[in-house]
N, C-alpha and C positions, 0 to 999 in steps of 0.2 A: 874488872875485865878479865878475863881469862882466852887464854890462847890454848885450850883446849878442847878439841872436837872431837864427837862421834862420828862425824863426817869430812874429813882432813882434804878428801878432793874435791876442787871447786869445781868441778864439769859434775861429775858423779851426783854432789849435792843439789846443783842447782837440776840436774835432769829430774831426779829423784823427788823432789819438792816439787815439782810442777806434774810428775805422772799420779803424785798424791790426788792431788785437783777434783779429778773425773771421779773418783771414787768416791769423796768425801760430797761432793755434788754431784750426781747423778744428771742435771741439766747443760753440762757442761762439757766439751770434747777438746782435748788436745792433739794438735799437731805437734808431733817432739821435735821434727825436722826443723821446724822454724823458729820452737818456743813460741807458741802461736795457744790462748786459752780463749773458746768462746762455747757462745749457746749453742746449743747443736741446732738450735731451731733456726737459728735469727736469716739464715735465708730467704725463710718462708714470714719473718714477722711482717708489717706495713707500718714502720714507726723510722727514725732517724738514727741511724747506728753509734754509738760511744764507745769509740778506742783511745785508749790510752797504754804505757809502758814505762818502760824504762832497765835500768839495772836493776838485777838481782839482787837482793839485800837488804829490801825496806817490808819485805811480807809482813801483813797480809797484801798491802799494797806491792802489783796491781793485779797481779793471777786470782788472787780468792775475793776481787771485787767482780769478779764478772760472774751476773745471775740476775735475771729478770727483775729490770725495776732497776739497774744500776748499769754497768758496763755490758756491754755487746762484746768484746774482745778486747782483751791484754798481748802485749807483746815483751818478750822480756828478753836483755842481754846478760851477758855475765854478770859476775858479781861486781856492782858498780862501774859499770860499762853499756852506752845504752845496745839497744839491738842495732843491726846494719838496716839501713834504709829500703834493702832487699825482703826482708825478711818482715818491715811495715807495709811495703806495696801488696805483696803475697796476702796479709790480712786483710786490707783496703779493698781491693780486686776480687779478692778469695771468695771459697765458700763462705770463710769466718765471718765477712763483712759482705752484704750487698742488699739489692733494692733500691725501690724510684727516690726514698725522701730523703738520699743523701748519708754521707760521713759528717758526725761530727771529730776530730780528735782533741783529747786533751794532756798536753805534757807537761813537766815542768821545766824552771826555767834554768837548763845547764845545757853546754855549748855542743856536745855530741847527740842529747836529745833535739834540740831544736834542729838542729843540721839534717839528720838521719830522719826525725818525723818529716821534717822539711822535704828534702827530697822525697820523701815517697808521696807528699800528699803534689806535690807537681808532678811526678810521675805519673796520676793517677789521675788530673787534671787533664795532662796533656792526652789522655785518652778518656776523656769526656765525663770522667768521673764529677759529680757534686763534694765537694769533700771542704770544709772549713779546720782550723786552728785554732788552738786559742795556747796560749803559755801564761802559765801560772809562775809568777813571783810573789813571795808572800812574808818573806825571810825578813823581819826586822831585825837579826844580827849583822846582814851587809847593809853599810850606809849607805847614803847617794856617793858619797865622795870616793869608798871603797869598792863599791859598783859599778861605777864608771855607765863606760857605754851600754855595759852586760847585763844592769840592773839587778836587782833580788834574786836569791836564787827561790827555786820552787821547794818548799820542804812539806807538812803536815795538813796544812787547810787545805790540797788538791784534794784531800778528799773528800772533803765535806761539796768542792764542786764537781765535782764527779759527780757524788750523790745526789744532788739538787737536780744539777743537767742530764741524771740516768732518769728520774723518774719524770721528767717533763717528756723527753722523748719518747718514754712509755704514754705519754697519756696523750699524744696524737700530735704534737706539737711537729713545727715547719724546723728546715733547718737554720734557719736564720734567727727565728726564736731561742731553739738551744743552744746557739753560737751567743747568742744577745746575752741571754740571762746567764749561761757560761763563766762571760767576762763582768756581767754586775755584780756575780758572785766572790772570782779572784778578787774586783776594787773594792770590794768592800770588807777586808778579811786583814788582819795580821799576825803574822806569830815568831817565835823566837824559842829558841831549846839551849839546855844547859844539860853539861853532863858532869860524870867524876871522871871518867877517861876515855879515850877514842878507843872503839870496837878494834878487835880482832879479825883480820881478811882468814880464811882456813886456806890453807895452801901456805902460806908466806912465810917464808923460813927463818925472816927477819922477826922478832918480836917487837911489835909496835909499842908493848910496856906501857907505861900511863899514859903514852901520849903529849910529854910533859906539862901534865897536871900533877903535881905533887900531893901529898895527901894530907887532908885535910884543907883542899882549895876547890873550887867549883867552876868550870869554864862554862861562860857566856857567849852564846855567839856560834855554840860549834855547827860544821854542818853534819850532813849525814853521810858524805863519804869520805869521814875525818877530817874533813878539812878544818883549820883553825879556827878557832873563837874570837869573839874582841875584845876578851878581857879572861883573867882569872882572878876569882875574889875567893879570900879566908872567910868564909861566912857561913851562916847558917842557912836551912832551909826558908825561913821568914825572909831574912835579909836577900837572899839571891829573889827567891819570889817576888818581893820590892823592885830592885833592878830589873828583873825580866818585865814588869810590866810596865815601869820607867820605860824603857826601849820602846815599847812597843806602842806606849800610849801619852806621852810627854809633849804635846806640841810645839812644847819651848825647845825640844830637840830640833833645830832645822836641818840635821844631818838624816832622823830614821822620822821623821812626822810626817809617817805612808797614811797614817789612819783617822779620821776622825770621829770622834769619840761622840756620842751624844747619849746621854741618861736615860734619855727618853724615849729611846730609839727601842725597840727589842735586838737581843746578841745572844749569840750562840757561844758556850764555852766548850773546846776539846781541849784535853786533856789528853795526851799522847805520848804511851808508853818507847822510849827509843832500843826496846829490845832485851834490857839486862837490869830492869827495876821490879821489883818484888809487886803483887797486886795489894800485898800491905802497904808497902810505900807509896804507890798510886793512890790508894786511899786517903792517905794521910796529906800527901800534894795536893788532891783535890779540895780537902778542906782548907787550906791555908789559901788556897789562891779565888777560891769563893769567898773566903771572908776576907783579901784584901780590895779586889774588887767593891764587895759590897760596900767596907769602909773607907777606903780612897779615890775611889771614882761614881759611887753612887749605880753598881750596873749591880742588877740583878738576872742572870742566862736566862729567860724561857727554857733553854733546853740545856742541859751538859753531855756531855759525853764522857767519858772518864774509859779507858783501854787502851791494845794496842791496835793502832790503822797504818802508821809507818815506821817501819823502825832503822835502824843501822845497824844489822846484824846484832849482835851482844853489850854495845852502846850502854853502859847504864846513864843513859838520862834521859829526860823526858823534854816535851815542848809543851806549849802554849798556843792555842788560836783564836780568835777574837772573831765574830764574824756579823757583822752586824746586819740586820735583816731588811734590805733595801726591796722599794714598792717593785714590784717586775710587771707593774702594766698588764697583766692580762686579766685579770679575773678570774672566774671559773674556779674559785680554789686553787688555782696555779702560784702563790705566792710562796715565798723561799720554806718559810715552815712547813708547810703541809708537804712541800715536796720532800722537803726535809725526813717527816715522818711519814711519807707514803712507803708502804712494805716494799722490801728489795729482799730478793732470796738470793745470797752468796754470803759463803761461808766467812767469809770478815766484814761481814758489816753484822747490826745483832740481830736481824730479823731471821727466824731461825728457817730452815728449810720442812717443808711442809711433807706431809706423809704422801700423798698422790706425787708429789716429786720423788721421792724416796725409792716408790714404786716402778718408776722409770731402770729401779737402780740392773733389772735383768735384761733389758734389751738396749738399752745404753753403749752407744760407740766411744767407750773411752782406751783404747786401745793404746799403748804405749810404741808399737812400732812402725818405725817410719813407712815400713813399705805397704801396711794396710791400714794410716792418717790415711782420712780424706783429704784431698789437694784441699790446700788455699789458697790458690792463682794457678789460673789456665795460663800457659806460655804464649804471648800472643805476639806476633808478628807487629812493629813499627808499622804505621799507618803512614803511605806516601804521602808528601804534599804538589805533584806535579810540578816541584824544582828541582831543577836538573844542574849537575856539575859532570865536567868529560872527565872519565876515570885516568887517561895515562896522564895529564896536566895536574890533575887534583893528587893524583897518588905521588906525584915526582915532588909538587909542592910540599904536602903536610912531611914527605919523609926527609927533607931537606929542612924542615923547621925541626923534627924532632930529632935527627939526627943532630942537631945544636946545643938541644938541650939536654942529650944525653952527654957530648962535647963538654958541657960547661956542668957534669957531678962534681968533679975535684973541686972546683973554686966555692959549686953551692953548698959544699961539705962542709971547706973551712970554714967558713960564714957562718954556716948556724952553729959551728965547733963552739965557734967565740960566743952565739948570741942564744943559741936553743939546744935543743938537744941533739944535732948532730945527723937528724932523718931526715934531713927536704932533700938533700940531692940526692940522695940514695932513692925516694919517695919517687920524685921525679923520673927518675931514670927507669925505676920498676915501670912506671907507667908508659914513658915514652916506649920504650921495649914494647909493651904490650900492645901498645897504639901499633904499631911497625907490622904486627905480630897479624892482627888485623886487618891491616891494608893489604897483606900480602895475599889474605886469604878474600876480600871483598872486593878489592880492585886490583883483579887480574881481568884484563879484556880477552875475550876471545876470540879477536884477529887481530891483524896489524891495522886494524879500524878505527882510523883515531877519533870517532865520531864517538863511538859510545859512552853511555853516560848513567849516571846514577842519582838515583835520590837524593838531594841534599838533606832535608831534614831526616831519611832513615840511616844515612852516613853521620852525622852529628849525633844520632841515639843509638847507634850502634858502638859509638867510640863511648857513648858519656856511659854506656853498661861497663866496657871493658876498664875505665876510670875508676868506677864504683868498684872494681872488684879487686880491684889490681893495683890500686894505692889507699893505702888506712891513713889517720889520723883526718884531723882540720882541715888540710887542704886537700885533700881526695874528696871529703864530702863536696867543699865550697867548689872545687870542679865539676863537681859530677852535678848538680845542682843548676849551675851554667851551662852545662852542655842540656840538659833536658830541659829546661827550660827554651835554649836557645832553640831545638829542636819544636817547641811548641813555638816556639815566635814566627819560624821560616812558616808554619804549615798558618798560621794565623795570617801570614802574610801572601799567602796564595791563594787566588779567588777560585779555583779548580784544582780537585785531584788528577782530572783525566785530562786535561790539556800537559803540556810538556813547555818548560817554557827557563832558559835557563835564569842563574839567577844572577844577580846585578849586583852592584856594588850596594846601591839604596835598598836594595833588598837586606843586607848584610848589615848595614846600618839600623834598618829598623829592629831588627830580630836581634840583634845584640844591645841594644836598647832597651828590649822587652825583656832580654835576659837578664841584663843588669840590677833593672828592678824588680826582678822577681829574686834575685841572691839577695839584695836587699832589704829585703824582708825578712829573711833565716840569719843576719848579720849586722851585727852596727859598725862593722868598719869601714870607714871613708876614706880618703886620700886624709892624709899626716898622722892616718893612726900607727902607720909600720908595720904595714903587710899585704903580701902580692895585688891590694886594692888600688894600693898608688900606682902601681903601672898598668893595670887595667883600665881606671875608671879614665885615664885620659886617652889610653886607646881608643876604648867606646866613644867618647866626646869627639875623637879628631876624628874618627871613621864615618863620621856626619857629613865630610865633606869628599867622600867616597873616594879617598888619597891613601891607600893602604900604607905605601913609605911614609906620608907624615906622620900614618897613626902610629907608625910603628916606633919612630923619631920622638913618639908624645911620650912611648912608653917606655922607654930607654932613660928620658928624661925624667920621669917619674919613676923611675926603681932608684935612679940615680941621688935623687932627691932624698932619698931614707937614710943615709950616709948620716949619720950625726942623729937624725932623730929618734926622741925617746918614743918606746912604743909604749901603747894603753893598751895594747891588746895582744891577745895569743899567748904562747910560753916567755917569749924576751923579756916579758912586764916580770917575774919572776925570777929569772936566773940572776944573779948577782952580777959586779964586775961593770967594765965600762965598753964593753967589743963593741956594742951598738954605736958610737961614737967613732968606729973606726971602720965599720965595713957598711955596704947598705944590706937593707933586708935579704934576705934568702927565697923569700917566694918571689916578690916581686920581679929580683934577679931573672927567677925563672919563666915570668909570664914575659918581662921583657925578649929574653932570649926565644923565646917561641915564635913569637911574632914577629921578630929582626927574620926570623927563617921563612916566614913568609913569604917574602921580597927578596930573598937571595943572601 
């Protein structure tokens, strides 16, 4: 591993690698504003769009997969950091993405991507958009047990479903089809990566040095944004190759038995370079793991693949994916092979780009600057639901809840001192401020009219934008998430735009109901995992009986409840030390305290 670069800044870099793009494919236009990569056509195509992203860092995955016959648009964040949820709506909406047959997206499975694709694909919903998910877990170095609620994370096989799922959408397919076969793809797929040391971040002034992997040791298990392995073994190339496919294929494992293996089945083998292993060395991997295969489980690939499709920056090691080729019901030559080898033009998959593309290369919009990208999202105005809240009541209320919760940064500070890393109150507060910031500019009445009134559902998406922008990490997404969602519930729950009709407690009930279950989806945390879920979800539960003070009694109760308990989720699981046993959650605290401001 080496911690030396020709490109030492990571903004500069990752710009720099993505304006390559357009050039090296002529089929393809960037947006640099967004980090937004698509077809320049796909406006005008009549097939089902495939977006995918993530952090910067694993290229060629996902920027040089977009190209006819594979991804419609990439969207990319820093270096191992995904994009903001902002900057996926903009794609979804955009020029980059649009048409009658629908989004497909496909992420993997790490908690700022699901969160961030999450909200943009409800975002996008909530304005009538078609749009489906799918999350990719495929990692047999996390176990079930080390997994938890979060499950596998997404590493190497996404792209083999990418690929499948790009050329079914090409060849006329429903979006419910390339959602279906999408996920037969991930469940039927395993893989696992082993390296010599964790990559090099360019920028980081820390030296991350081997990673502690010592030399002459091989870590199994690692992810691709360094994260740790579950094992290090003195061993050889044969021997690690053993254990890697123990892990991935051992049914007697009941901790990683994601896969079931059958002989007789056809399987795909990749072989994937993790950024900093020689194309001799890949060569020589692939034949050891084809011939342990052959002799210890009896599998012979139909197909291999042997290169790089995702890497972790300068990573020297490689993974493993197993993919076995399940019926997908349609006929027509639609089965996983053929899709498999049906041609994709983009520069990381091997189908090479073709001279009549090439040709494209002089009148081609690949433009590097921001100010003459084509948009990808028109700014569109909140759509009313004809319910109604009186602005000087509604404004006096939420600035009285948020005024609380700015109140209570000191105490939400120490709390996460002890338990996380020290940002919820601070987090909170930025946001309340901004929430404040908003009200003052949205509900100002224009007499001493106390009748006047405003949107509720365009007042709930107006704040969950100012949320998104204005509070980073976990719980800015998981808010902002809730509020647009919540905002699709209220207009869900009004039978007319053009009637005016205020809104009720049961109204408030259902729409926070719809919201809850739709965060639930982008999250496994329930009440006892230890986190701001426990004092929401019995909000949500008590506000059924349109008692805003019980609910709010529910949710006091449930932050209060985290006091002692161990969490499974979020940063706490993580930090050392026993503070969790002495104070309660730190978000929780906070949704409690919001909601006590409710009622006074």
């Amino acid at each position: 591993m080496s911690s030396k670069h020709f490109i030492s800044d990571p903004t500069r870099l990752v710009d720099s690698a993505l304006a390559a793009l357009p050039k090296l494919n002529p089929s393809v236009t960037l947006d640099p504003e967004n980090k937004i990569v698509y077809l320049s056509d796909s406006h005008t195509s009549d097939q089902v769009n495939l977006v995918s992203g993530g952090g910067s860092g694993h290229e060629p995955s996902f920027g040089a997969l977009v190209g006819s016959g594979i991804l419609t648009a990439s969207v990319a964040g820093t270096i191992f950091a995904s994009p903001s949820a902002e900057q996926v709506r903009r794609c979804i909406l955009g020029a980059a993405v649009s048409g009658e047959k629908g989004v497909c997206v496909i992420v993997m499975n790490y908690t700022g991507d699901v969160l961030n694709f999450g909200m943009a694909v409800e975002k996008a919903k909530a304005r009538g958009a078609k749009v489906e998910m799918i999350v990719v877990g495929d990692d047999a170095g996390v176990g079930r047990k080390a997994g938890g609620k979060v499950g596998r994370r997404g590493i190497a096989g996404t792209v083999l479903v990418v690929k499948i799922a790009g050329a079914l959408a090409k060849s006329g397919a429903s979006l419910d089809e390339v959602g279906k076969i999408a996920r037969l793809t991930a469940d039927n797929m395993v893989s696992i990566g082993a390296s010599l040391s964790h990559c090099h971040v360019p920028g980081r002034v820390e030296d991350s040095g081997e990673g502690g992997v010592k030399y002459g040791e091989i870590e199994i298990g690692m992810g691709i944004h360094n994260e740790a392995g579950s094992e290090h073994l003195s061993a050889s190339l044969p021997s690690t190759i053993k254990t890697m496919l123990a892990r991935m294929l051992d049914p007697s494992d009941s901790d990683r038995a994601f896969f079931c293996l059958s002989a007789s089945e056809p399987h795909v083998l990749l072989i994937n370079n993790l950024g900093g292993v020689s194309v001799l060395e890949m060569s020589g991997i692939a034949t050891e793991a084809l011939s342990q295969l052959e002799s210890d489980y009896n599998v012979k690939p139909v197909r291999i693949l042997c290169g790089t499709y995702m890497t972790s920056l300068n990573m020297p090691g490689f993974s493993l994916t197993l993919l076995k080729l399940a019926d997908t019901g349609l006929g027509g030559g639609k089965d996983m092979l053929n899709l498999l080898d049906a041609p994709a033009e983009a520069i990381g998959w091997t189908a090479p780009v073709t001279p009549e593309t090439w040709s494209k290369q002089s009148s081609s919009s690949s433009t590097t600057d921001p100010a003459t990208a084509k948009p990808t999202a028109p700014e569109e105005k909140p759509q009313p639901s004809g319910l109604t809240l009186p602005i000087a009541s509604t404004k006096e209320t939420l600035t009285c809840a948020l005024n609380r919760v700015i109140a209570a940064e000191p105490q939400i500070t120490h709390y996460d001192t002890l338990v996380g890393d020290g940002d919820c109150g601070i987090g909170l507060k930025r946001g309340a401020e901004a929430i404040l910031d908003l009200l003052n500019k949205i509900l100002s009445p224009s007499s001493t009219d106390n009748s006047e009134t405003i949107d509720a559902a365009i007042l709930v998406q107006e704040i969950a934008g100012v949320v998104e922008m204005s509070m980073d990490g976990t719980s800015g997404a998981l808010y902002a998430i809730f509020l647009n969602a919540l905002a699709a519930g209220l207009r869900s729950s009004s039978s007319s735009t053009s009637s005016q009709t205020p809104v009720t407690p049961q109204t408030w009930s259902a729409a926070l109901s719809s919201s809850l279950a739709s965060l639930s989806k982008y999250t496994p945390a329930r009440p006892g995992d230890r986190t701001l879920v426990d004092a929401l979800f019995p909000f949500v539960e008590a506000m059924k009986e349109g008692d805003v003070k019980a609910a709010a009694q529910k949710a006091k109760e449930g932050a209060e409840s985290t006091k002692g308990m161990r969490a499974s989720l979020g940063r706490t699981v993580y930090v050392g030390g026993e503070g969790w046993s002495e104070v309660p959650d730190p978000g929780a605290v906070g949704v409690a305290g919001f909601v006590a401001g409710l009622v006074g």
